[in-house]
Structures are given as structure tokens and as C-alpha cells.
C-alpha positions as CSV (number, residue, x, y, z in Angstrom):
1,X,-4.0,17.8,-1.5
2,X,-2.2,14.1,-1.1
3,X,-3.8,11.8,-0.5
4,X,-1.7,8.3,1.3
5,X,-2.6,4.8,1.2
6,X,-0.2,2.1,3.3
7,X,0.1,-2.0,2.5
8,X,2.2,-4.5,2.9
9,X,1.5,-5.1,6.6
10,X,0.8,-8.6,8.2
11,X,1.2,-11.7,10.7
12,X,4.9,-12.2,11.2
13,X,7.1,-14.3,13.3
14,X,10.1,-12.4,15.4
15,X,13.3,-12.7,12.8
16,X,11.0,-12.4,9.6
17,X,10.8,-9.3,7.3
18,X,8.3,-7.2,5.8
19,X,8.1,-4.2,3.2
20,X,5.7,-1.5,3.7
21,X,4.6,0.6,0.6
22,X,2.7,3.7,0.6
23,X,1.5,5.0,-2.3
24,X,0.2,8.4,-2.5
25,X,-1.4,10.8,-5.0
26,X,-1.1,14.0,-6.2
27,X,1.1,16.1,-8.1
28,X,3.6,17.2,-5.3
29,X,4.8,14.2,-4.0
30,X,8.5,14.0,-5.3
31,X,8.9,17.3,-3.8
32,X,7.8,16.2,0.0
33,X,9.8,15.0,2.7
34,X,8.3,11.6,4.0
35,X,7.7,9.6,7.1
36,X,6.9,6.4,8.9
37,X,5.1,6.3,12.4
38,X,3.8,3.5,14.1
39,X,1.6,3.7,17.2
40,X,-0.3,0.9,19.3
41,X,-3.2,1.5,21.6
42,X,-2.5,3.4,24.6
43,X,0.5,5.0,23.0
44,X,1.6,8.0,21.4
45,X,2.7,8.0,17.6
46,X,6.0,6.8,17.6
47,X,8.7,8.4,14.8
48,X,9.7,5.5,12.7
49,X,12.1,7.2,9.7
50,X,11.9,9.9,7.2
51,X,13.5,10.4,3.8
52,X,13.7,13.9,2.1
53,X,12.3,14.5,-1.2
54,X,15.4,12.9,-3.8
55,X,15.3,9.8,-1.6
56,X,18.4,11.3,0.5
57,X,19.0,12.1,3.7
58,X,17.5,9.6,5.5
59,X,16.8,9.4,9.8
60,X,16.0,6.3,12.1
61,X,14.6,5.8,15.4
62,X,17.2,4.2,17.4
63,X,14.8,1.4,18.4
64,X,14.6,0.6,14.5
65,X,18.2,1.5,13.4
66,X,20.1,-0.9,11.0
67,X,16.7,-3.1,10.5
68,X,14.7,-0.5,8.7
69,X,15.5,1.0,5.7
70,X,13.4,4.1,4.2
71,X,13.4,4.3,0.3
72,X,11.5,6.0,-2.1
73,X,10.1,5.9,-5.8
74,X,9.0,9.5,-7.2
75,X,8.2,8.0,-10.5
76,X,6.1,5.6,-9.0
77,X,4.7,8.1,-6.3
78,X,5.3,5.6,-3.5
79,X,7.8,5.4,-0.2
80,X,8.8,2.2,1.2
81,X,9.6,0.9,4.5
82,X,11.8,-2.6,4.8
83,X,11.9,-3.9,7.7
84,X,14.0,-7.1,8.9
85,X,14.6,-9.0,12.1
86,X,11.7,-8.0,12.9
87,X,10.8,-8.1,16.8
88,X,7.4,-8.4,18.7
89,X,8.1,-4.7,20.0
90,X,7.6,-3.8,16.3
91,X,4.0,-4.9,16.5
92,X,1.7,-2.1,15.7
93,X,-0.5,0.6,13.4
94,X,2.0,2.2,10.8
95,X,1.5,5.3,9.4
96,X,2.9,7.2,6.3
97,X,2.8,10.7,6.3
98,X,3.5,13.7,4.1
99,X,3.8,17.6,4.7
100,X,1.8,20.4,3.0
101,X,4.5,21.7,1.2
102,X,8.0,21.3,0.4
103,X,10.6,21.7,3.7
104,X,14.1,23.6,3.2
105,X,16.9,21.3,4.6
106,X,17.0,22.9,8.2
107,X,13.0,22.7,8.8
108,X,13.6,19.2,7.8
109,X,16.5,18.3,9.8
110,X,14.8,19.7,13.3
111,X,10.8,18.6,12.6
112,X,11.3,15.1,10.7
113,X,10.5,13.3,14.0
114,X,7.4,15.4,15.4
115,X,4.1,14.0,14.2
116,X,2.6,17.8,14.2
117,X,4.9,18.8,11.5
118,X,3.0,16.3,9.1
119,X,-0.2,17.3,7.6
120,X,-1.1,14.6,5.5
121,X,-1.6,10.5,6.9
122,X,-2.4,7.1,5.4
123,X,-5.2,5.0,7.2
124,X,-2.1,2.9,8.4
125,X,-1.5,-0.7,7.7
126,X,-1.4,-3.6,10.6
127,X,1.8,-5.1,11.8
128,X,2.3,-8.0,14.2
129,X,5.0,-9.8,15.5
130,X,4.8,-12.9,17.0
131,X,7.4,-14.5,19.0
């Protein structure tokens, strides 16, 4: 079981940066792949970026490429999500989430973007943009 808890959300203005942290329990956590999602009402979860287990291979929604970055701490049991230049099309609900079990490369590679694949999800953690 894991167990995900997200911060670091809050009232921005369009430019400004934030980090998200989600910190997450159990034993198994340096051995998951990881994800960000972000959803607003009305909408579908949206696929934000993933890192696999070591903290490499990282993937990006195009909407968010080169102002996001996806890191991770497996000592610290935690995933982070910094996000600059923020834009008021970034405004919503984010969401960590975390697989039942470990993924091999290609499961990784071909599922990191589909909210189904995830099992486990944080209660989220409110971002808004103001322009």
C-alpha cells in the first residue's frame, strides 16, 4: 500500500513559479514509476509528467514542455514537480500518482500517460494562475 500526499500548491500570477512535492509512504516507493496529472472541473485528468524509479527517464506533456521539470528524492520518499512561467491554462487540481508494483521499461514507456495504469493517487493540491 502507498499512501500520497501533494503540497506546494497556491495563488500565482502568470510568469511566477511553483514546486509541487508529494510525499508518499511505504516501503516500495523508490521502486515505482511516478506521475503528475492535473484536472479541472468538467475535464478529464490530464497527464502532466512521469519519472521512472532512479529519477531517469523522464516524459512531458507538450503543453508543459521545457517549464516543468519532474524530479525525485527516494531517500526522502517524495517526487517533485517545478513548474515556471507559469500560465493561467495551468490552473487546476494536481495529482500525484504511483503504480502497484514496479513497471519493466516497455510497460513504462507505452502506459506513463494513461491515468488507469496508476493505482495509487494523492488528494491533489490546488493551483491557480492568475493573469
Amino acid at each position: 500500500q502507498v499512501q500520497l500526499v501533494e503540497s506546494g500548491g497556491g495563488l500565482v500570477q502568470a510568469g511566477g513559479s511553483l514546486r509541487l512535492s508529494c510525499a508518499a509512504s511505504g516501503r516500495t516507493f523508490s521502486t515505482l514509476s511516478m506521475a503528475w496529472f492535473r484536472q479541472t472541473p468538467g475535464k478529464d485528468r490530464e497527464f502532466v509528467a512521469a519519472i521512472w524509479w532512479n529519477g531517469g527517464r523522464p516524459y512531458y506533456a507538450d503543453s508543459v514542455k521545457v517549464r516543468v521539470a519532474v524530479s525525485r528524492d527516494n531517500a526522502k520518499n517524495t517526487v517533485y514537480l517545478q513548474m515556471n512561467n507559469l500560465k493561467p491554462e495551468d490552473t487546476g487540481a494536481y495529482y500525484c500518482a504511483a503504480p502497484k508494483s514496479p513497471w519493466n521499461v516497455a510497460f513504462y514507456s507505452r502506459n506513463y500517460p494513461h491515468p488507469t495504469a496508476y493505482d495509487y493517487w494523492g488528494q491533489g493540491t490546488q493551483v491557480t494562475v492568475s493573469s
